[in-house]
C-alpha positions in Angstrom: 88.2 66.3 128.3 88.8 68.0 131.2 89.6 72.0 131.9 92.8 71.1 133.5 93.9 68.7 130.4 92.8 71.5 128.1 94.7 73.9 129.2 97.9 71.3 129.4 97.3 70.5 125.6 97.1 74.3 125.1 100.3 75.1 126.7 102.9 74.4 124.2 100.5 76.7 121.4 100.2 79.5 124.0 104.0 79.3 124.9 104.6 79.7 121.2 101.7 82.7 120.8 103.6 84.4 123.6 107.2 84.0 121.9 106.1 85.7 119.0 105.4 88.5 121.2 101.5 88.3 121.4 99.6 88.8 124.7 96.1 87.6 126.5 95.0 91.6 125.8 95.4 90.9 122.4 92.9 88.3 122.4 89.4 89.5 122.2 87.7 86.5 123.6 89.2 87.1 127.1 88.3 90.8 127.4 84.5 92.1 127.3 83.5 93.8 124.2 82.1 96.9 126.0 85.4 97.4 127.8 87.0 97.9 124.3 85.2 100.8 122.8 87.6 103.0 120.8 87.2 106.9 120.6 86.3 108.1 117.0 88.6 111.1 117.2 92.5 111.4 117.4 94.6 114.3 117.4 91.4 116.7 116.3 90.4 114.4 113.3 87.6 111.6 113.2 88.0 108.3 111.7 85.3 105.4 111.2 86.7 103.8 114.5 83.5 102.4 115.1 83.5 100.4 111.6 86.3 97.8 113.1 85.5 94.6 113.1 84.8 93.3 116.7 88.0 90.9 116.7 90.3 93.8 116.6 88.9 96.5 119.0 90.5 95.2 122.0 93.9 94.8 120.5 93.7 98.4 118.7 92.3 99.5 122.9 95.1 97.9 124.6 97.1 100.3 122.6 95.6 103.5 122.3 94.4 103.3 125.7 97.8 102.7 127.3 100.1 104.0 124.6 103.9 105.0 124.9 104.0 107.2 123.1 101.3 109.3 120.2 102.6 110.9 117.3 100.9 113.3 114.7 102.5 113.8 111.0 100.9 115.6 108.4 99.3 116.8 106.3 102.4 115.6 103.8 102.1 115.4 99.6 102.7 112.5 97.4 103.6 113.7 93.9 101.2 110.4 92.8 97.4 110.8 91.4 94.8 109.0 93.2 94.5 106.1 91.3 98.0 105.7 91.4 98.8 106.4 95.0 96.0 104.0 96.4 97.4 101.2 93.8 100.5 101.2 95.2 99.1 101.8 99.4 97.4 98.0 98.8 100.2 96.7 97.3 103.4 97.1 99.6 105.5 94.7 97.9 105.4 96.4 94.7 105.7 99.5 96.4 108.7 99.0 97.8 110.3 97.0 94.9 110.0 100.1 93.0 111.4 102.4 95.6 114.3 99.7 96.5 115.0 99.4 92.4 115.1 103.3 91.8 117.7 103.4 95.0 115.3 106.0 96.6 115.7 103.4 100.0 116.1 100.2 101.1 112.8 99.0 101.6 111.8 95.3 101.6 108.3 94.1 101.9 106.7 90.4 101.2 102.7 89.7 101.5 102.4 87.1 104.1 98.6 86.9 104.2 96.0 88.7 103.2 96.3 92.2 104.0 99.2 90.9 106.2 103.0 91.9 105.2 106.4 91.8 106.7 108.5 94.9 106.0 112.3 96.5 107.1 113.1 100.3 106.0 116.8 99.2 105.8 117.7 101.4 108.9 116.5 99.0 111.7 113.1 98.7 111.9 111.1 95.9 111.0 107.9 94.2 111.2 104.3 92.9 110.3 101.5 95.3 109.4 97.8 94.7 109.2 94.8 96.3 107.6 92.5 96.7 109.9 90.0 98.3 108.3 90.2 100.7 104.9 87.9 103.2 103.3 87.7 105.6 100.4 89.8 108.3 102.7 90.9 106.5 105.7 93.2 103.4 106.7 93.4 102.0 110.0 96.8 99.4 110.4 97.8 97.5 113.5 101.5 96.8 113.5 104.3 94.4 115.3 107.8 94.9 115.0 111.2 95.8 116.8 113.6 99.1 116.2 117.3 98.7 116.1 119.8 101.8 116.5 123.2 103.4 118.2 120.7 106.2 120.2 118.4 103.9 121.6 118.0 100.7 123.3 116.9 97.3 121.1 112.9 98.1 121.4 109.9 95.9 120.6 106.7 96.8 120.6 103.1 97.6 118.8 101.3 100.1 117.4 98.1 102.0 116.2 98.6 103.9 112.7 95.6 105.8 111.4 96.1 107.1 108.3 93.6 110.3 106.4 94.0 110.9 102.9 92.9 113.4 99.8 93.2 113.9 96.8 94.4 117.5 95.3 95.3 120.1 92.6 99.1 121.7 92.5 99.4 125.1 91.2 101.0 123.0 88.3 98.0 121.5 87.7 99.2 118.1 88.4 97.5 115.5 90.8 98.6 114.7 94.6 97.6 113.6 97.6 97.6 114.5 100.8 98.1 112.3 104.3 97.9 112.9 107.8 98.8 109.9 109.9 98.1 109.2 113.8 100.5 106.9 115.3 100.4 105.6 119.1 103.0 103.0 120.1 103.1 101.1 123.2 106.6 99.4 124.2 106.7 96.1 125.3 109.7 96.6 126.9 109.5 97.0 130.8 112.9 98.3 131.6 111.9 101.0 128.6 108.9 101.5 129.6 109.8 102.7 133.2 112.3 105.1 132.0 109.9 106.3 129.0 109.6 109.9 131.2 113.7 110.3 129.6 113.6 108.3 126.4 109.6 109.8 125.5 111.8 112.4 123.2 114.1 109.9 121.8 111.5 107.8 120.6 108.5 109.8 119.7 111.2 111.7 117.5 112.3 108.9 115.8 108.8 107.6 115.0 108.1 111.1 113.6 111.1 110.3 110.9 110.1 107.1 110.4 106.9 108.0 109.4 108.0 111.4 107.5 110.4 109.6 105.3 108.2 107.0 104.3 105.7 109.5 102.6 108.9 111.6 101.3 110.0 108.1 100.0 106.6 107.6 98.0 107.0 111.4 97.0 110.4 111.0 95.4 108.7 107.8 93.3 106.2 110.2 92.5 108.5 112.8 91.2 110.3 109.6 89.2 107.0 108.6 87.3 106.8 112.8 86.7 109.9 113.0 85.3 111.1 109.5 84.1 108.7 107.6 83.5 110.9 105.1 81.0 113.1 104.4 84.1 110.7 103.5 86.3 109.0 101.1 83.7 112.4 99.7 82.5 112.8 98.8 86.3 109.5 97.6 86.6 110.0 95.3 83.7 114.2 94.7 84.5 115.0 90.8 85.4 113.1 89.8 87.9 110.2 91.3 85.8 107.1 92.5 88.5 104.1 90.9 87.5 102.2 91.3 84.7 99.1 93.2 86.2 101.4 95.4 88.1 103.6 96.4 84.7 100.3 97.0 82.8 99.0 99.1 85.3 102.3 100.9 85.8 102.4 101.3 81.5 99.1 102.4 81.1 99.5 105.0 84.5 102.6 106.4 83.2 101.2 106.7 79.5 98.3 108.9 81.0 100.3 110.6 83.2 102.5 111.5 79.9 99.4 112.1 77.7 97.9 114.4 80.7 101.5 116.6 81.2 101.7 117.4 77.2 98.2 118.4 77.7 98.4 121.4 80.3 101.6 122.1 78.7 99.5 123.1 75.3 97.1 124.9 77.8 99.8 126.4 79.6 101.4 128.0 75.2 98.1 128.9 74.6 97.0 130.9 77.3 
């Protein structure tokens, strides 16, 4: 077969690719490797960069290279322990259906792949997010999706989210963890783009709340397992029940996280 019938068998696919709001940059085979090396430090932190698989580096460079905008947020607490809090970072779904069933927000999530989900915070943004690449203390997520709101023109666009976390002690004793997050988005609307110089406040701000609330969110369902625990697993088990590995995690987490809060309160009448 010929180049030229190639490409015309291609074209409907590509036409297609391009509707769904992908570009040639974000196809590694068509830009050289070398040209896609990513910096291992952002916003004074370092992160394994250098660990991402090949096929993504030139779609994560596009991006960081030629962002809109580049937001820092952090370091924020999550009232979760560690086991707990990474549980529920892999599983966004669940996450989200515990949130969205204890009315802390509207958040809708579905798996569409692996390490792949659709999301929408209920306020006008939605999307797909993808792991990119995951460590003990570090995530690195590559994300597609569009904003809606009264302040600011329909936007589309993709983005970079790096993500640091740590486990830690309150002065309560109780477990937390602690996140940083490095954002850069790059609009892939022209008109937008050209007038980024006024709207550069608008929208870095609202990416700053976006990304604030969502650990605040996770916070509040922290505080919930702290202090009601029998909600959150009536929810959990409520009609349509989550699945069974999810509600036996959630009843043996919250039975710990009983067992341990009895426990420094004895300390706590002893002392």
């Amino acid at each position: 077969m010929s180049l030229g019938e190639r490409l015309l068998r291609w074209r409907g696919p590509m036409v297609w690719l391009l509707l769904l709001g992908l570009s040639v940059v974000s196809l590694p085979g068509f830009v050289s490797a070398e040209s896609c090396l990513l910096p291992s430090q952002h916003a004074g932190m370092n992160f394994p960069v250098g660990k991402v698989d090949s096929q993504w580096a030139c779609r994560l460079h596009s991006i960081i290279s030629n962002y809109s905008t580049a937001n820092k947020v952090g370091p924020i607490r999550a009232a979760l322990s560690e086991s707990m809090y990474r549980y529920l970072l892999d599983r966004p779904p669940l996450a989200a259906a515990l949130i969205n069933r204890l009315d802390l927000a509207p958040y809708k999530s579905e798996q569409r792949g692996p390490g792949r989900y659709w999301g929408n915070d209920g306020e006008g943004t939605e999307g797909m997010v993808e792991l990119v690449y995951q460590d003990r203390t570090s995530r690195i997520y590559y994300l597609e999706g569009t904003h809606h709101s009264r302040l600011l023109p329909n936007m589309r666009g993709k983005a970079v989210v790096l993500l640091r976390m740590h486990p830690v002690n309150e002065a309560s004793g109780a477990e937390a963890m602690d996140s940083t997050m490095v954002a850069y988005l790059k609009l892939d609307n022209r008109i937008l783009s050209g007038l980024l110089s006024l709207l550069r406040p608008l929208v870095g701000g609202t990416i700053t709340r976006k990304l604030v609330k969502g650990v605040e969110v996770v916070n509040r369902l922290g505080m919930e397992m702290r202090q009601h625990p029998d909600r959150v697993l009536a929810e959990a088990t409520d009609s349509p029940p989550l699945s069974d590995v999810d509600v036996a995690f959630l009843r043996q987490a919250l039975t710990d996280l009983q067992s341990s809060g009895r426990t420094k309160q004895k300390g706590q009448l002893t002392q």
